[in-house]
C-alpha positions as CSV (number, residue, x, y, z in Angstrom):
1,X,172.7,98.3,83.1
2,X,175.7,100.6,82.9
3,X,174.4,104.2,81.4
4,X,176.6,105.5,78.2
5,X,175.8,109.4,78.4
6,X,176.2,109.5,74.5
7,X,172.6,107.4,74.3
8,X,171.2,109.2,77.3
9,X,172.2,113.0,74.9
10,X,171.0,111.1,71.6
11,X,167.2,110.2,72.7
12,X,166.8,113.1,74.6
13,X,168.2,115.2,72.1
14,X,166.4,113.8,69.3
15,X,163.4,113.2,71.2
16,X,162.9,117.1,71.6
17,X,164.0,117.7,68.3
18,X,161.3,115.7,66.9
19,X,158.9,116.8,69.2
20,X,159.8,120.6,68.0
21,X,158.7,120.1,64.6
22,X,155.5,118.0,65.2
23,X,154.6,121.5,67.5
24,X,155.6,123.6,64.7
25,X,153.5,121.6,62.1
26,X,150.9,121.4,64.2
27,X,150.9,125.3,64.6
28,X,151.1,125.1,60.3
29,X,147.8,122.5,60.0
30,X,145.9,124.5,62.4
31,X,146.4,127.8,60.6
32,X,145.9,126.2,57.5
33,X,142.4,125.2,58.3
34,X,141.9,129.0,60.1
35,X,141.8,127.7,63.6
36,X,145.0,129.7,64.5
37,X,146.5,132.4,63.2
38,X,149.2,132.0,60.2
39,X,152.6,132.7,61.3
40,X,155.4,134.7,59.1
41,X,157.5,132.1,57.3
42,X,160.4,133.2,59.6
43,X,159.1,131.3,62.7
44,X,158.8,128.1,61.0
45,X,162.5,128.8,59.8
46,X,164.0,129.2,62.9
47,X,161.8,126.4,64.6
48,X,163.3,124.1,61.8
49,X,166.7,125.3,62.1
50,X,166.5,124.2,66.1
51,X,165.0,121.1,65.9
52,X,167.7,120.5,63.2
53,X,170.1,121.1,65.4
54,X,169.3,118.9,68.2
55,X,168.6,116.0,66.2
56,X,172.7,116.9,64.8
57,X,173.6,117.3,68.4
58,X,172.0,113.5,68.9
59,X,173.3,112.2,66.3
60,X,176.9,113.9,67.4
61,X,176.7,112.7,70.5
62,X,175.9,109.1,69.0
63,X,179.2,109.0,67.9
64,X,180.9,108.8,71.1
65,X,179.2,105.2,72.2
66,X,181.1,103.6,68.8
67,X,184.2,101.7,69.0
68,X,184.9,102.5,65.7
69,X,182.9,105.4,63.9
70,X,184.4,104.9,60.4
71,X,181.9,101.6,60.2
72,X,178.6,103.3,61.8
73,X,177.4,103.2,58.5
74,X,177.5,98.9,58.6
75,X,174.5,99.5,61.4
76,X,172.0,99.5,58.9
77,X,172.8,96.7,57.5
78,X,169.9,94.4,59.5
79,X,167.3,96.6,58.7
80,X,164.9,93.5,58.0
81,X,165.6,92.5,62.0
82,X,167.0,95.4,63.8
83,X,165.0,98.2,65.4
84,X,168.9,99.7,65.4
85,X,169.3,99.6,61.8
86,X,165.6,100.9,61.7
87,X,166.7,103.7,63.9
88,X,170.0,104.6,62.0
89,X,167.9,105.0,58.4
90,X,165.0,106.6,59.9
91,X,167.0,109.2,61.7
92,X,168.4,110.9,58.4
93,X,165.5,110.3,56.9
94,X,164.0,112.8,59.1
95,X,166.5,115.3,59.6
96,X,166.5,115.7,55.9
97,X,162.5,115.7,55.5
98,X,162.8,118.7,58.5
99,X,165.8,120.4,56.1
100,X,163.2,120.2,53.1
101,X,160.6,121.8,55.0
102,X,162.6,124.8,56.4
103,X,163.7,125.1,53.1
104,X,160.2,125.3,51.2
105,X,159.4,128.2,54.1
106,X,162.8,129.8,53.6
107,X,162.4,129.8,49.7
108,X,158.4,131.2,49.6
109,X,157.9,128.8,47.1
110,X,153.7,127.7,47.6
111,X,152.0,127.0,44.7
112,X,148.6,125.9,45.4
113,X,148.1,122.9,43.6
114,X,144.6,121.8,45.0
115,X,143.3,125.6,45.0
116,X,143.1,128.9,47.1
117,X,141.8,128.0,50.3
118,X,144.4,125.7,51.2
119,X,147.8,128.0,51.8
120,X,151.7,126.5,51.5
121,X,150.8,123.2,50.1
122,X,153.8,122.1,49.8
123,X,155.4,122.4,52.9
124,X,151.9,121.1,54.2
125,X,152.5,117.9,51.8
126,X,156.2,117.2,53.4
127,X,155.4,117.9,57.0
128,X,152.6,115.2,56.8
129,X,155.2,112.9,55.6
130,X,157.8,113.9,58.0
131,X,154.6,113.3,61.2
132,X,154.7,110.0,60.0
133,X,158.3,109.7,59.9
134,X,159.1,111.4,63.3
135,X,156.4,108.7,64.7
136,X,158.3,105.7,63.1
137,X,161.5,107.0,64.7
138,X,159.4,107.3,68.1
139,X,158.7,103.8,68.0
140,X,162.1,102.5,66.7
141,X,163.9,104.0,69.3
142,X,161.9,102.5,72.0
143,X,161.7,99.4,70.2
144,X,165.8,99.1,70.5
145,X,164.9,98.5,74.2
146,X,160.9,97.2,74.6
147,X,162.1,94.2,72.0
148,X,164.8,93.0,75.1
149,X,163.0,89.9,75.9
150,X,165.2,89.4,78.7
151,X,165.2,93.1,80.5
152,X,162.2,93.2,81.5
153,X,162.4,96.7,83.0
154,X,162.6,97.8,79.3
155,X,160.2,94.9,77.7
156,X,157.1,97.0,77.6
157,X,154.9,99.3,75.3
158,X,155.0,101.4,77.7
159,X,158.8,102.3,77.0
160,X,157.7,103.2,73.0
161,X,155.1,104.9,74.5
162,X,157.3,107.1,76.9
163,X,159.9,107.7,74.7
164,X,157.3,108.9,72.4
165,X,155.2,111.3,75.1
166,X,158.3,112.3,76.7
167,X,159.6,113.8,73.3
168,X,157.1,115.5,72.5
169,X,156.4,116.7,75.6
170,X,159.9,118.2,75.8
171,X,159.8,119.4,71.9
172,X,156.1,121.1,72.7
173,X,157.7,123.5,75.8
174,X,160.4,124.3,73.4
175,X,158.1,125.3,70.7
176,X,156.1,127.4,73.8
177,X,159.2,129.8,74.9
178,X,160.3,130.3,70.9
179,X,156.6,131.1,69.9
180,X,157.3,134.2,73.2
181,X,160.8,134.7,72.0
182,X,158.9,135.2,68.3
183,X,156.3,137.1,69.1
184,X,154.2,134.4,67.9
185,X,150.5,134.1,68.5
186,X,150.5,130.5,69.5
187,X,151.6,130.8,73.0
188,X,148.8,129.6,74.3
189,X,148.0,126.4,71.7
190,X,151.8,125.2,72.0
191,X,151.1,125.9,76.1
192,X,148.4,124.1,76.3
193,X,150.0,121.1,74.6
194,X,152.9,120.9,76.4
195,X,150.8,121.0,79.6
196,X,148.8,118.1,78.3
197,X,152.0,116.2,77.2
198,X,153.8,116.8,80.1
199,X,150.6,115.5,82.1
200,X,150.0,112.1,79.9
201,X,153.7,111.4,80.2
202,X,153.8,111.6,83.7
203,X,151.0,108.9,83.9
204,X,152.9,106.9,81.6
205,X,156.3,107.1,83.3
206,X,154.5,106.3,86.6
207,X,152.9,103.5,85.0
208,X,156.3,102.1,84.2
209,X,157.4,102.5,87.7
210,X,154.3,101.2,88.9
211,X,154.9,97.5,86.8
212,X,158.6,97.7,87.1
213,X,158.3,97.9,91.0
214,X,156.2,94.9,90.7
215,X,157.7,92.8,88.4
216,X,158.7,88.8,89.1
217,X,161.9,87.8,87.2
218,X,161.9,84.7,85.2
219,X,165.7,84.3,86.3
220,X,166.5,83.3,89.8
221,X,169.9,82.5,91.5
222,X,169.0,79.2,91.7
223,X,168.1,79.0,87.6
224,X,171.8,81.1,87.2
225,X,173.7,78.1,88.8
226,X,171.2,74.9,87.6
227,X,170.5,74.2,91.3
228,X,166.9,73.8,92.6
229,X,168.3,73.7,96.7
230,X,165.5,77.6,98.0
231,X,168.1,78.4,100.6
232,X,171.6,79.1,97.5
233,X,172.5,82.4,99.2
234,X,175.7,84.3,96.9
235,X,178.2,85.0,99.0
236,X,180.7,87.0,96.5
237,X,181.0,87.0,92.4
238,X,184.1,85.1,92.5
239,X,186.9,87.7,91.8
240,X,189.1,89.9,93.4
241,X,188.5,92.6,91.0
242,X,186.2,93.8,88.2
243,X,185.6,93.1,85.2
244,X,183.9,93.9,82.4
245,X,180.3,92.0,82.8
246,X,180.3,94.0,86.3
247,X,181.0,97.3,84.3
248,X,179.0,97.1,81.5
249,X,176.1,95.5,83.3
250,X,175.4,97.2,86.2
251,X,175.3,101.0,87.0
252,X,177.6,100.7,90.2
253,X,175.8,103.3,92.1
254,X,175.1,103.2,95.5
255,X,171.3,102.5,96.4
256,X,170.3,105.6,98.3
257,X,171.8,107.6,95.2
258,X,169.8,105.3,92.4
259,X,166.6,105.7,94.5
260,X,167.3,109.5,94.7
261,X,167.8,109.7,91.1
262,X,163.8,108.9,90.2
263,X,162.7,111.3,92.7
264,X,165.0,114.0,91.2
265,X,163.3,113.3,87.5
266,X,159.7,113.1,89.0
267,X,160.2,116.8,89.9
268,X,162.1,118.3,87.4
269,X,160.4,116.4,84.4
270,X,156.6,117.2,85.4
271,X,155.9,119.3,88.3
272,X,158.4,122.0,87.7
273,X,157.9,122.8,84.1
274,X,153.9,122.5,85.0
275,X,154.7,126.0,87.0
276,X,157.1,127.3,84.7
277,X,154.5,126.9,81.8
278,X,151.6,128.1,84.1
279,X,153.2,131.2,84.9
280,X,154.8,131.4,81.7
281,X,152.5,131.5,78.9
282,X,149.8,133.6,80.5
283,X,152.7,136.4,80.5
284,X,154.1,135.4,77.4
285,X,157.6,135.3,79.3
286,X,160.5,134.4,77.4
287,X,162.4,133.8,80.4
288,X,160.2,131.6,82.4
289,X,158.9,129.5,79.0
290,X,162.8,128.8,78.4
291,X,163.8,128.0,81.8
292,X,160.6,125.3,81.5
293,X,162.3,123.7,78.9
294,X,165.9,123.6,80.4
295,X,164.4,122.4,83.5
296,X,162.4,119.7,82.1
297,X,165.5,118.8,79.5
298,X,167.7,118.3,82.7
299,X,165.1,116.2,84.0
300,X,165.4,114.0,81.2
301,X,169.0,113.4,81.7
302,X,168.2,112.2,84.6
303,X,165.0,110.2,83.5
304,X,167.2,108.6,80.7
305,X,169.6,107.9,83.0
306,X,167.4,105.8,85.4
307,X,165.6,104.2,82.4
308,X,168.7,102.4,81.2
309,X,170.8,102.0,85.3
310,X,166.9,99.9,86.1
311,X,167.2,97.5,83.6
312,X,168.4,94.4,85.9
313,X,170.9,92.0,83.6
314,X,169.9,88.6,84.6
315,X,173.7,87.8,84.5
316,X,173.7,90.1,87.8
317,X,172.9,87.4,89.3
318,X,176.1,85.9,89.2
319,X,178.0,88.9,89.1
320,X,176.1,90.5,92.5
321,X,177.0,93.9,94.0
322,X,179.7,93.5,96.1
């Protein structure tokens, strides 16, 4: 498949927005329950104002894959079938959910409705709904492409659970260098995390490699023409010139470039970042805990970019690389 950068920005974007405020609730639930140390309203402020802003930034960049932006709104019209129309509700559910909850933090509003021990109850209350509605994003968003039947690169729970690990792992080293910009005392819990993330993603994402290297199309050149003859060899796509099935369908990069692509992800998505956080959040360096998280962002934009340029179109069959 063709890559459209806008979708590669929006699920990376999103992806680490989301996993930024499941690291900064996390943080919350933990001190709640005295297993960390609480943290002045101020960081959860700021946390919910960034993860705000990349979800924006997504949802921005979004725009630029529409023909015609004035009808977006008409995409969530097939909620009952569409993990598209899913997507599109669930996304501004969320952003407004993660609005809410910096705003109960900004306005120092905690009444404690179910007694002492049990501090800022009502942002507590809204981030346990917005969890559960950062997960259902997760999962629609890799449902868009797992429920392709007929890519099967993409027609695997592995892709929900990528999306969903790769996220949060991304969202978790975030959460790492702004807990050191902060000052914060949960260096080391948001660290830890985003070292186990990172880790569980990359077993995951090699998993995906592992089955997509393997895989045995249902479509063959022979099934593409209706002939049964094992020696139909294509000889060209039967044009002079392109058009758009070869543009739209196929990522028109040449083949040491496309294999060079997955090696350049493996090392800036996992490896790198594993170092950057190692050395990072022993120190409590700003500098190296944020360059962890551009690094590994970077890596995505290439990871999303090899994600959707795998996904073999049967109709490239007919319309072979020329």
């Amino acid at each position: 498949m063709h890559p459209a950068f806008s979708v590669i920005f929006l699920t990376t974007l999103i992806g680490a927005g989301q996993g930024l405020f499941l690291a900064l609730f996390s943080g919350q639930l933990y001190s709640a329950v005295n297993l960390l140390p609480a943290q002045e309203s101020s960081f959860y402020i700021t946390g919910s104002v960034i993860a705000l802003g990349l979800m924006i930034g997504g949802l921005a960049a979004s725009f630029w894959h529409l023909g015609r932006p004035e009808r977006a709104w008409r995409a969530a019209s097939q909620w009952r079938t569409s993990w598209l129309s899913r997507e599109v509700i669930i996304l501004p559910a969320v952003m407004g959910l993660v609005f809410i909850y910096g705003l109960l933090h900004f306005s120092g509003w905690h009444p404690n409705w179910f007694g002492n021990a049990i501090p800022n109850q009502p942002a507590l209350i809204v981030g346990v709904i917005t969890t559960l509605a950062v997960f259902i994003l997760y999962i629609a968003t890799g449902m868009i492409y797992a429920s392709i039947k007929f890519l099967q690169e993409w027609a695997s729970v592995l892709t929900v659970i990528n999306y969903t690990l790769l996220g949060a792992a991304s969202g978790f080293t975030l959460a790492t260098a702004l807990a050191a910009w902060q000052g914060s005392g949960l260096i080391g819990f948001y660290g830890t995390w985003a070292v186990i993330l990172t880790l569980a993603g990359l077993l995951s994402r090699a998993a995906s490699l592992y089955r997509n290297a393997r895989i045995k199309y249902k479509s063959t050149v022979q099934s593409a023409i209706g002939m049964r003859h094992n020696a139909v060899v294509q000889k060209s796509m039967g044009m002079m010139g392109g058009s758009y099935n070869t543009r739209e369908y196929f990522h028109g990069a040449s083949a040491a470039w496309f294999k060079s692509i997955k090696y350049i992800f493996l090392v800036l998505v996992f490896p790198v970042p594993l170092l950057l956080l190692w050395a990072g959040f022993s120190t409590a360096s700003v500098p190296l805990l944020a360059t962890a998280f551009v690094v590994q962002y970077i890596g995505l934009l290439f990871e999303r970019w090899f994600f959707f340029a795998q996904a073999n179109h049967p109709q490239n069959l007919y319309y072979q690389t020329i």
